[in-house]
C-alpha positions in Angstrom: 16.8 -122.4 249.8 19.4 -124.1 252.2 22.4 -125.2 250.9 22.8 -128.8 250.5 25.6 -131.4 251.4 26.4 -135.3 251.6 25.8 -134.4 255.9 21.9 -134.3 254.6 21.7 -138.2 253.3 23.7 -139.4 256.1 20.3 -140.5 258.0 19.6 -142.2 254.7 23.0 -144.0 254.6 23.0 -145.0 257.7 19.7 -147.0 257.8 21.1 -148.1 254.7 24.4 -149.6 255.9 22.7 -150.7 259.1 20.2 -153.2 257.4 22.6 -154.2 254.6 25.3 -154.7 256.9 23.5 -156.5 259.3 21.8 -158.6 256.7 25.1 -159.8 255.2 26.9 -160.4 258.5 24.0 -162.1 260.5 23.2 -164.1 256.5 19.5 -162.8 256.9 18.4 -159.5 256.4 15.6 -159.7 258.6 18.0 -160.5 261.7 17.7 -157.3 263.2 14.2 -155.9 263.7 13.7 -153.6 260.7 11.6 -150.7 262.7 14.6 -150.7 265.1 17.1 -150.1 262.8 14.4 -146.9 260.9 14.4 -145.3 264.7 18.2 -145.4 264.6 18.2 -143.7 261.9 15.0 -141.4 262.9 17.6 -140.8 266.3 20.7 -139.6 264.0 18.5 -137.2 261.9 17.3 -135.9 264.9 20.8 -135.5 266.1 22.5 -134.2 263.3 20.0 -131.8 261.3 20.7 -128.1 262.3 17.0 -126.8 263.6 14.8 -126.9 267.2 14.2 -130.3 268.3 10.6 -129.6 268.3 10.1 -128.4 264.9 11.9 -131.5 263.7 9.9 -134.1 265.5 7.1 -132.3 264.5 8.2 -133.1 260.8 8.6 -136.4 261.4 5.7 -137.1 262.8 3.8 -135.0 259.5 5.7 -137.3 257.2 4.8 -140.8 259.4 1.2 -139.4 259.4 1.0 -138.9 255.2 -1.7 -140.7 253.6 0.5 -142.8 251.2 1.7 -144.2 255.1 -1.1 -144.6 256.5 -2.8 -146.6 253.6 -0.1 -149.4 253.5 -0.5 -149.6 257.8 -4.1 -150.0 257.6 -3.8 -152.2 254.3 -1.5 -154.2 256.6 -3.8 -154.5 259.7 -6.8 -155.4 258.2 -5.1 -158.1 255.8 -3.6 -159.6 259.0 -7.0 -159.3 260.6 -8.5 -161.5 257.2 -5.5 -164.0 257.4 -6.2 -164.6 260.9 -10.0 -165.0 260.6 -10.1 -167.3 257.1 -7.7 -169.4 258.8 -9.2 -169.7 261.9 -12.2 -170.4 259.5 -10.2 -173.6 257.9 -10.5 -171.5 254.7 -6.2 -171.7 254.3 -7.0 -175.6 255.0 -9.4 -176.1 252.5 -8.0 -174.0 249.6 -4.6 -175.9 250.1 -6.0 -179.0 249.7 -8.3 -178.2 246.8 -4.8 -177.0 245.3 -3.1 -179.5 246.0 -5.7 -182.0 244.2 -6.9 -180.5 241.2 -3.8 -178.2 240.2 -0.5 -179.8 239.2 2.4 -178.6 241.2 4.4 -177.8 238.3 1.6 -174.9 237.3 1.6 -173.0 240.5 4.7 -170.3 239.5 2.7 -169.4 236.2 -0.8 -169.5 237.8 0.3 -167.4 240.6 1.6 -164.5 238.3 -1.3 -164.8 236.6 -3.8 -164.2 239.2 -1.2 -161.7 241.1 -1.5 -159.8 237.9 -5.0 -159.7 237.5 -5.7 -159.0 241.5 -2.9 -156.1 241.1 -4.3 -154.4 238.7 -7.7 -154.9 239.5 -6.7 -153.1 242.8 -3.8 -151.2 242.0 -2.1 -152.2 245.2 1.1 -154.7 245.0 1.3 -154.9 248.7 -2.6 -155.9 249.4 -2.0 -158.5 246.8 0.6 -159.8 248.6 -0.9 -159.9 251.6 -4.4 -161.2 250.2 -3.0 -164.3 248.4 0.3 -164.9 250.3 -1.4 -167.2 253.0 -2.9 -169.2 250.1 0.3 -168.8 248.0 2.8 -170.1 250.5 1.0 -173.2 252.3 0.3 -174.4 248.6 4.3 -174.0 247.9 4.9 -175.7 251.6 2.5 -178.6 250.7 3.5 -179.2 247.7 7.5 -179.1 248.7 7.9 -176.0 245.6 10.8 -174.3 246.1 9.8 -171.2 248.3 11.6 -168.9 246.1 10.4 -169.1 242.5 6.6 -169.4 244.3 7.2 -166.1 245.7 9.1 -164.4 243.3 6.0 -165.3 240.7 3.4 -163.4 243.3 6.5 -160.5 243.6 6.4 -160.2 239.7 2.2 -160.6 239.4 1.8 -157.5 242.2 4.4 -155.8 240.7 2.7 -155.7 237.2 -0.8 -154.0 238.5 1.5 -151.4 241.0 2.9 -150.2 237.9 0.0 -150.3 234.8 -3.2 -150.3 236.8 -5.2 -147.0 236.8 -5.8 -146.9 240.2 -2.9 -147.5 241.5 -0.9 -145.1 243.5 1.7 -145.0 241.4 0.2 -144.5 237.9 -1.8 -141.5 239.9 1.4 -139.7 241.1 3.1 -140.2 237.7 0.5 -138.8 235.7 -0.6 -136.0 238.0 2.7 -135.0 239.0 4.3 -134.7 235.0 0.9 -133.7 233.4 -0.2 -136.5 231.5 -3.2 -137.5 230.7 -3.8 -141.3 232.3 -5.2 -143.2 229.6 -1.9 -142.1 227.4 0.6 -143.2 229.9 -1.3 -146.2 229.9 -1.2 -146.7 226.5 2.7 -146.1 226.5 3.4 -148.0 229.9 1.2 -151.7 228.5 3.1 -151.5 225.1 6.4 -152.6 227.7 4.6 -154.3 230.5 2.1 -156.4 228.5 4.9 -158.1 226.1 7.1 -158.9 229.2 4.0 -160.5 231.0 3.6 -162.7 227.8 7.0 -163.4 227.7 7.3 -164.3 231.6 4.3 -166.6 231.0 6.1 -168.3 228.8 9.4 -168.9 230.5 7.7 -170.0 233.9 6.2 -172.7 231.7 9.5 -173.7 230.2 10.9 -173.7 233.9 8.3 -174.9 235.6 8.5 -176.4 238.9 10.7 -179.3 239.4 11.1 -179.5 242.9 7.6 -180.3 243.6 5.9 -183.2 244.9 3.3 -184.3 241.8 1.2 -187.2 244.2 -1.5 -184.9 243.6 -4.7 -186.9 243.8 -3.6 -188.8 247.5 -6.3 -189.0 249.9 -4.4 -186.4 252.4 -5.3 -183.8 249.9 -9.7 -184.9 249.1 -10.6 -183.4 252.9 -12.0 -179.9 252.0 -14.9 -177.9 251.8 -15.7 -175.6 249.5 -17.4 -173.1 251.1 -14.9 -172.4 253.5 -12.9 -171.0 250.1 -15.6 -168.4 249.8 -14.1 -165.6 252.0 -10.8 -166.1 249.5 -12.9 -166.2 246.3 -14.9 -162.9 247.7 -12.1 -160.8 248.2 -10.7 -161.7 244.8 -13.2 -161.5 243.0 -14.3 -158.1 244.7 -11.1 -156.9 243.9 -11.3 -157.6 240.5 -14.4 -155.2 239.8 -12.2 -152.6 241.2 -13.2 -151.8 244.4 -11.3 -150.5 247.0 -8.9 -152.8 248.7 -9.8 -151.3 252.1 -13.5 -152.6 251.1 -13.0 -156.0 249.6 -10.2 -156.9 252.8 -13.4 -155.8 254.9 -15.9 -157.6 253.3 -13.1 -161.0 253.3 -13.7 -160.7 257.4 -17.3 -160.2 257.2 -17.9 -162.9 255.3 -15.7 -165.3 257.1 -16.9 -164.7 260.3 -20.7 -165.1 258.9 -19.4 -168.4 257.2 -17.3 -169.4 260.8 -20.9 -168.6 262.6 -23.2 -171.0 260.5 -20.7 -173.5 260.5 -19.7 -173.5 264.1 -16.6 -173.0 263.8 -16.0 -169.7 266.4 -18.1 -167.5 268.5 -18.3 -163.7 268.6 -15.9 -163.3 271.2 -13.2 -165.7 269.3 -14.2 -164.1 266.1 -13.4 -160.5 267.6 -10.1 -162.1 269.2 -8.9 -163.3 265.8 -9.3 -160.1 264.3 -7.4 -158.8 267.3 -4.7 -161.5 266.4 -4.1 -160.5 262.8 -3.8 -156.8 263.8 -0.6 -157.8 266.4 0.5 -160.3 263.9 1.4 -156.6 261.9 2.6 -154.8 264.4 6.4 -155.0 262.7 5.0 -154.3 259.5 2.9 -151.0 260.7 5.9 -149.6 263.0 8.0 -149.7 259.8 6.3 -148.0 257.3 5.3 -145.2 260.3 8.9 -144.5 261.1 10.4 -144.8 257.6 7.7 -142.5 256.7 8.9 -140.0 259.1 12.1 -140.5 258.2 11.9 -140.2 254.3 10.1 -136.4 255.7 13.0 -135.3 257.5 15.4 -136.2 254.8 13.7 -134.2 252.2 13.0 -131.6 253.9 16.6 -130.8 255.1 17.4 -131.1 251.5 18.9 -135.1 250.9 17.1 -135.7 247.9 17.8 -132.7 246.9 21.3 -133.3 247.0 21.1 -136.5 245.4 19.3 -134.9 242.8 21.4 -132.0 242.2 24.1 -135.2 241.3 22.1 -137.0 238.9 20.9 -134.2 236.9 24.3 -132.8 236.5 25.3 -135.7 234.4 22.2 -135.4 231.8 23.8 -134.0 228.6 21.7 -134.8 225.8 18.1 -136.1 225.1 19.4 -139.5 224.6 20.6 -139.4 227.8 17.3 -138.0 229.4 15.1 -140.6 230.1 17.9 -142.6 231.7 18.8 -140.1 233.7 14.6 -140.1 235.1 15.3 -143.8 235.7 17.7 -143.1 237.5 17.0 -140.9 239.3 13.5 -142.2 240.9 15.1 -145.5 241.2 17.8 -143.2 243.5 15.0 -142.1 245.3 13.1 -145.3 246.1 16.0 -147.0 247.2 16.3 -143.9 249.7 12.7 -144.1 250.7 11.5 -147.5 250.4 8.3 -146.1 248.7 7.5 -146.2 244.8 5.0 -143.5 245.0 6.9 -141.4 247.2 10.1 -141.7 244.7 7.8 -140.5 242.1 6.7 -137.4 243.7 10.4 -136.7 244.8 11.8 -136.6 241.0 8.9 -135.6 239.1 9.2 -131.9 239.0 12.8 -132.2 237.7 12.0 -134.7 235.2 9.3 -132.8 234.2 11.6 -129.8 233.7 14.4 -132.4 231.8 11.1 -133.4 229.6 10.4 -129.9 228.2 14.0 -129.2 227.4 14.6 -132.6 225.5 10.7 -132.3 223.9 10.1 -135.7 225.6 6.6 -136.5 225.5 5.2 -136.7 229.2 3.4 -140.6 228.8 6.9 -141.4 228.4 8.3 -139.8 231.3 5.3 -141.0 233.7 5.8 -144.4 232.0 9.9 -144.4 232.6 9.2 -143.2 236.6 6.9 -145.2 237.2 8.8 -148.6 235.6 11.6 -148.2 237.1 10.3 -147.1 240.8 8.1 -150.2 240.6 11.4 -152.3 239.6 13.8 -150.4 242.5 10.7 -151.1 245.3 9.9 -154.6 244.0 13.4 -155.4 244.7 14.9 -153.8 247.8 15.2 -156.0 251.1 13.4 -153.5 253.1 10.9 -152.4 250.6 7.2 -153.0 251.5 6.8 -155.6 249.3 9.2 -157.8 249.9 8.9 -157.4 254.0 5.3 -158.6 253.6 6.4 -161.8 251.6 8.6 -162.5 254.3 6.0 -162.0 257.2 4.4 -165.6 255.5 7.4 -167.0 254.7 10.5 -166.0 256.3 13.2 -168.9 255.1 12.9 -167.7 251.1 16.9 -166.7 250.0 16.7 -163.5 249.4 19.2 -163.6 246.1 16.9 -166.3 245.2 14.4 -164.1 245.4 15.9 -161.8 243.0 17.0 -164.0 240.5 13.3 -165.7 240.1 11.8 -161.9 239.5 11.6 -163.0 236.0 8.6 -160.2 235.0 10.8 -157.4 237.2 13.8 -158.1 235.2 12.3 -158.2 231.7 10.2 -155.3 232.3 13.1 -153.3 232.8 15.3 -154.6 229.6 11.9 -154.0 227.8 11.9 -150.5 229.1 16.2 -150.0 228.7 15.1 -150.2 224.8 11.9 -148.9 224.7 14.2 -145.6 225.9 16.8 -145.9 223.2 14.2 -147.4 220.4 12.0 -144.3 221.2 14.7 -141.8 222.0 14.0 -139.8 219.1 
């Protein structure tokens, strides 16, 4: 095994540094093109990691190509192609409206977490819930005059919840798998945190509500809709919700849409097949980023950068109290390296596992504590998945804001800070 030094994370650093940086002096992180500032990086590994050029592009691309990758592309193109289609349906139109007249503004934060949780878990995909309901989500918060940031801070939370308890997700999968522990335990474990802090978010949205709203619910600009033009939405949801795979139910949303846009009219096959076309390109940022950060994340490990961010954290476990911490830590370390939750948990799962056995630390608890506080690190991070595709449908939320309306991310993780020194024993 190579010897590892800082030289390794510099790649990592300096994608890092470059969207940070650039966030804070241009005031928005989303300033300079994302995938631009991943090839950058992509270009200094290349340049500074000590092996033939070829066998490190071929690494990259191995890493870009991973299924984990390819997943959240295609989850990307074919919810940009269902976006595209329902609203060139009049479905967005319709289902804004029928908001906007029967469901008081000041309920939208809470009723959004609530469905975001149920369509999360029901899937086990944070990022195709975001992308499923964010075209709904944000023309209702537009409408209505909500502020931008507690709307989409509430859908952040909900997807966040079924990313990290669901049994299909990718996460719970790679926790479970990775540790060896049985699902339905970790489970168990994870909902006696996640569940209470749901509750408890429920009930502070109500408390907060939404003030900035506009409450002229019932005027006239809001009666002109049609209700079966909200099928396509209603479909995929409740699809989603009977488990099936998010691939299938996003398919089935622009199926149904175009058969709905056909007997009403409303496009032809060509325009159909063009809209479809349009959602696809309307991704294109989104896809080239979690390709080249995919690569990137490759290269890193393999020339030994988590490795050597590992080999730091570890060194400062000392006793079983500590232990658990240290996990969180250390896959929350990772993610913000890798921009990918499930990824993070595959990175520091073996020496977890390995901390678990000395300490006689059951293993729910260490799947539950990885995957907790990678779904906390990746909900939050500018460049994370999740938050990039809130800001594809609505690019002028403040980012601190952002942060500071996570209210379920936040308690989840206070719930699991003493859940670890409750249960330390």
């Amino acid at each position: 095994m190579q010897k590892t030094t800082i030289i390794s994370i510099i790649p990592l650093l300096v994608f890092v540094a470059l969207f940070l940086g650039s966030g804070l002096y241009f005031d928005n992180f989303y300033s300079l093109p994302a995938p631009i500032i991943a090839l950058f990086s992509v270009v200094v590994a290349l340049l500074i990691y000590r092996a033939p050029m070829k066998e490190k592009i071929g690494l990259f691309f191995k890493g870009a190509g991973d299924s984990n990758v390819l997943q959240m592309c295609m989850i990307a193109l074919l919810a940009g192609a269902f976006a595209s289609v329902a609203n060139a349906l009049g479905s967005t139109h319709s289902i804004v409206n029928m908001g906007m007249y029967y469901i008081s503004p000041e309920y939208f934060p809470v009723g959004i977490f609530i469905i975001a949780s149920f369509l999360s878990f029901a899937t086990g995909t944070s990022v195709g819930t975001i992308m499923t309901l964010s075209p709904i989500v944000f023309d209702l918060a537009t409408q209505s005059q909500s502020n931008t940031a507690l709307i989409g801070a509430s859908l952040l939370s909900g997807a966040m919840f079924g990313d990290n308890l669901s049994l299909i997700s990718d996460t719970t999968i790679a926790a479970t798998q990775s540790v060896g522990c049985q699902m339905n335990e970790k489970m168990k474990a994870n909902a006696k945190i996640a569940i209470p802090m749901a509750i408890l978010t429920v009930i502070i949205l109500l408390l907060i509500g939404n003030p900035d709203a506009e409450n002229h619910l019932h005027n006239q600009l809001y009666s002109d809709f049609n209700a079966v033009l909200i099928l396509p939405y209603v479909a995929v949801v409740v699809i989603a919700l009977f488990g099936v795979n998010v691939f299938v139910s996003l398919f089935l949303g622009i199926l149904i849409s175009g058969m709905i846009g056909f007997a009403y009219g409303k496009f032809h096959f060509l325009q159909f097949a063009t809209d479809i076309h349009k959602g696809f390109m309307g991704m294109a940022d989104t896809f080239f980023l979690y390709f080249i950060i995919g690569g990137l994340a490759f290269l890193v490990e393999h020339f030994g950068g988590i490795r050597f961010l590992m080999n730091l954290i570890t060194q400062r476990i000392k006793s079983g109290s500590s232990a658990l911490l240290g996990m969180g830590f250390l896959v929350t370390v990772a993610d913000v390296c890798v921009a990918n939750n499930t990824v993070a948990i595959l990175i520091a799962s073996k020496t977890s596992k390995t901390i678990a056995e000395q300490f006689k630390i059951p293993l729910r608890s260490v799947a539950s504590v990885l995957d907790i506080f990678s779904c906390y690190a990746q909900g939050l991070i500018p460049y994370g998945a999740q938050v990039i595709a809130l800001y594809k449908f609505a690019d002028t939320i403040d980012y601190p804001q952002l942060v500071m309306y996570a209210i379920y991310l936040h308690l989840l993780l206070i719930g699991t800070l003493g859940y670890i020194y409750v249960g330390k024993k």
